[in-house]
N, C-alpha and C positions, 0 to 999 in steps of 0.2 A: 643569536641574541645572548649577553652576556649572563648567564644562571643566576647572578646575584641582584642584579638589577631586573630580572624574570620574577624571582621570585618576591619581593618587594610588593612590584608592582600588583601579581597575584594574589598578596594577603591584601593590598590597599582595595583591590575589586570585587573580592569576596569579603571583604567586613561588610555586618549585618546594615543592610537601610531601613528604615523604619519601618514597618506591616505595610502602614499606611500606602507608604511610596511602593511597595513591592506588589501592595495588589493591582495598583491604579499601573502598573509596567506592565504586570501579567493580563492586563482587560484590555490594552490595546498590540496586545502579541499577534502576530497570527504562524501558529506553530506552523504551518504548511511551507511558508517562505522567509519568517525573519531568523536571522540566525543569536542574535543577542541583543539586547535594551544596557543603554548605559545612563549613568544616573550622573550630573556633574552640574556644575554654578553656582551660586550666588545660596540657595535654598542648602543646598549641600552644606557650604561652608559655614552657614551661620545654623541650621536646625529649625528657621523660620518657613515651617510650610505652608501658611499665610501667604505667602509669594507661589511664584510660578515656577513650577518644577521645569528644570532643562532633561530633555531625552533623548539622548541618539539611539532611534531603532537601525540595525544594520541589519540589512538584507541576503539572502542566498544568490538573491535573479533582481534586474532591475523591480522597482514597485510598480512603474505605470505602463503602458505601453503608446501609441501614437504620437500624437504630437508632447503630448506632457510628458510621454517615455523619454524622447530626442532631448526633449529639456533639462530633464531629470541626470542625463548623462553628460550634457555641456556644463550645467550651474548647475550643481549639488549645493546641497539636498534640499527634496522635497518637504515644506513648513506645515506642521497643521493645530490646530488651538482645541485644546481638550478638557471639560470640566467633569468632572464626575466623584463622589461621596466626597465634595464637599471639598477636593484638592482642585487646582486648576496646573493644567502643563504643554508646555511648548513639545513639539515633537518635532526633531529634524531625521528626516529618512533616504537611507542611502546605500547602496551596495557595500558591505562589507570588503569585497575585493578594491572598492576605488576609496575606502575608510584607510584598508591600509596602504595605496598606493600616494595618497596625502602623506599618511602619517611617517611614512618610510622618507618624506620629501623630496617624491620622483614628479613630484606639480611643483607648478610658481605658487601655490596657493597656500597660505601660512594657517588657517583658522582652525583645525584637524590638532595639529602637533602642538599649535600657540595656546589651543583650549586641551587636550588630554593628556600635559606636563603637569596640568593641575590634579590634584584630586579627584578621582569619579569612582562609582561603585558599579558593579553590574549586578542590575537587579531585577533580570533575566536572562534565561539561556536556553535553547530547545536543545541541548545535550551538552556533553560533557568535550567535544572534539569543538563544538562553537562557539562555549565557552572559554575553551583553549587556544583558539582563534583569538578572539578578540582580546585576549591577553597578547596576546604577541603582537596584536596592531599599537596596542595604548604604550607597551614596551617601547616599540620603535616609534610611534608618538614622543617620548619622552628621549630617546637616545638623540633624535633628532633634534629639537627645541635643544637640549645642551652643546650640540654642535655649532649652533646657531648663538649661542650666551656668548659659546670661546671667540666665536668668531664677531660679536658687539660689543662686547666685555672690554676691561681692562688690559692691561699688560698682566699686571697680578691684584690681586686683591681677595676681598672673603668672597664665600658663596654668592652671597645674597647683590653681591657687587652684577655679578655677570646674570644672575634670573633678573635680576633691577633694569639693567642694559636692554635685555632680552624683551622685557614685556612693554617696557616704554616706546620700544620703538616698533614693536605688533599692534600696538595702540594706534599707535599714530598713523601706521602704515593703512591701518582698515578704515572702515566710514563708519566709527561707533561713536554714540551717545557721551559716553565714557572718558575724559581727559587723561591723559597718560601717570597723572597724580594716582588712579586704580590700582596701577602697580603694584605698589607698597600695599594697599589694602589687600591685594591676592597673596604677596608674600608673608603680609602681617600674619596672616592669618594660621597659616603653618610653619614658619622660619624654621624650624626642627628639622624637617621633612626633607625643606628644599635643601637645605644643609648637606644633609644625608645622601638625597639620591642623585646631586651632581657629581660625584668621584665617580658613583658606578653608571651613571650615563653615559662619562666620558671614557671609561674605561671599556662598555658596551660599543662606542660611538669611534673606538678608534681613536681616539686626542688623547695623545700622550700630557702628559703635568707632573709638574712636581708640585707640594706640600710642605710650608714651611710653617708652622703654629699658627695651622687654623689660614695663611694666607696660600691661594693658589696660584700657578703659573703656569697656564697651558700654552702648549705649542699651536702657534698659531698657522701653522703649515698643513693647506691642505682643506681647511675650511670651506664652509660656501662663502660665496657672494652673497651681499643684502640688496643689489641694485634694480635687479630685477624683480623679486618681491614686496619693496620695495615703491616701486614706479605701478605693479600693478593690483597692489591691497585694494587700495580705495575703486578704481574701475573695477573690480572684481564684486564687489561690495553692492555699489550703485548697481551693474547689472543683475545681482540676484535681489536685491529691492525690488527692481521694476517686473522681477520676473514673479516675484510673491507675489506682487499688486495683483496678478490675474491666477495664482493657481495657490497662494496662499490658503489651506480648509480652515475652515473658522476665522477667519482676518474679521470681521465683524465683531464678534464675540471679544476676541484679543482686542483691539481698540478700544474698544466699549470700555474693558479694565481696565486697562492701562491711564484711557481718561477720567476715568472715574475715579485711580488712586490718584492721580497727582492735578486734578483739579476739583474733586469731590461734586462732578456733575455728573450724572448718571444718566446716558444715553441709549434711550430704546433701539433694540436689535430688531428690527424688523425684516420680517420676510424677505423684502427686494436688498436691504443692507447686507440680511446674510446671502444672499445667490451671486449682488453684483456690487461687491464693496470698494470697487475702483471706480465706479460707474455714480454711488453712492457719497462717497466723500466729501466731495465740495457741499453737497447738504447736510451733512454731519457736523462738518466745521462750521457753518453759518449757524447749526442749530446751538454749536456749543457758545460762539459767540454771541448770541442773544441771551443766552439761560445767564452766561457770567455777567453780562452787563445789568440784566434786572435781579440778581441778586443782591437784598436789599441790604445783607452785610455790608457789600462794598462800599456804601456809601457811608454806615456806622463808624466805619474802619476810619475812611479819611476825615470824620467829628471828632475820632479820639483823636 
């Protein structure tokens, strides 16, 4: 991995994350088997810890073992919903060796390299050799996703031309919420950065370019293919949905929020919703459709 693009990377995962986020990584560690916690999304980029923290825990040894073990190692990674002093955070967990065998883009599976091109901090490490691991996954996270820009990109153009290319069609390709219009708001948000660390991705990454004020031109020989990743984002996707729907921890707790910020109905967790929340849903959704229909705003709304 190229030194310079290593090292980049290194200062961007060691700058400080808040207490806040750094204790609520350290309480769900478990020193025995995880080898690093990485901190990245949406929270990250904006400083809004009112939202839901993203965590990739990365593992020594698989996390589960039997059937959820087998699962764990076909659809990565294992989801689980976490609230604690008052932060709440997603946790996705997964062997460190198949983190980097993603990020390196030795899988069809884009979500790895297409999420740790961005911004992330590590804000946890059980030593200083796991630490140094995980820098060298998010490295080739990143060498990889520009490989993949030269190869959706333009003939030539600025930076921000080929991360633009790159994320709109990571977008489209996966089953997300999100319209590929997201793009621009991920690059908005650091245009500097991505500026910066496309030369030494691709100079990391093998793709030869030339530079001509500020416009790039890389060789487009030798790149991947998109067809395949492509064709199988979205069934990738849909299957680890269906696979949350029953090993998802916390999927109760997480719905509950989620409906409560973007319809302001606040939906009891009850014991049977947290054990069997696939089992649970269809009464969830009837509950939320009742609460909306008698709320008597809605009918103030349609007077004015």
């Amino acid at each position: 991995m190229s030194g310079e693009l290593r090292a980049r990377i290194e200062a961007e995962l060691a700058s400080p994350a808040p207490a806040a986020v750094r204790a609520l990584a350290a309480s769900l560690a478990d020193p025995a088997n995880d080898a690093a916690i990485l901190y990245y999304g949406s929270t990250l980029r904006t400083g809004d810890l009112a939202g839901v923290l993203d965590f990739y825990r990365l593992t020594r040894r698989p996390h589960r073992k039997g059937f959820r073990g087998l699962a764990e190692r076909i659809l990565w990674p294992e989801v689980s919903y976490h609230e604690a002093a008052g932060l709440k955070a997603k946790v996705a967990t997964l062997p460190l060796s198949v983190f980097r065998r993603a990020a390196e883009g030795r899988t069809l599976d884009t979500t790895i390299w297409a999420r740790f091109v961005q911004p992330a901090q590590r804000v946890w490490s059980a030593d200083e050799a796991c630490a140094a691991a995980a820098t060298e996954a998010v490295s080739a996270a990143v060498a990889t996703a520009a490989r993949f820009a030269a190869a959706l990109g333009p003939a030539s153009g600025p930076a921000e031309a080929y991360w633009q290319a790159l994320f709109r069609r990571t977008y489209a390709a996966e089953f997300r919420m999100e319209t590929t219009d997201r793009a621009d708001t991920v690059i908005g948000a650091a245009a500097d950065r991505y500026a910066e660390i496309l030369p030494l991705a691709w100079s990391a990454a093998g793709v030869t370019y030339a530079c001509d004020g500020g416009v790039l031109r890389p060789s487009k020989a030798g790149l991947p293919g998109w067809t395949a990743p492509n064709l199988l984002g979205k069934p990738l996707n849909v299957a680890r949905i269906l696979k949350a729907a029953f090993t998802f921890d916390g999927a109760a707790r997480y719905a509950a929020y989620k409906v409560a910020r973007h319809t302001g109905v606040e939906l009891e967790v009850t014991p049977f919703r947290e054990r069997h929340p696939f089992l649970a849903a269809p009464g969830a959704w009837l509950e939320l459709r009742r609460r909306q229909l008698r709320r008597p705003s809605s009918r103030a709304d349609l007077r004015d």
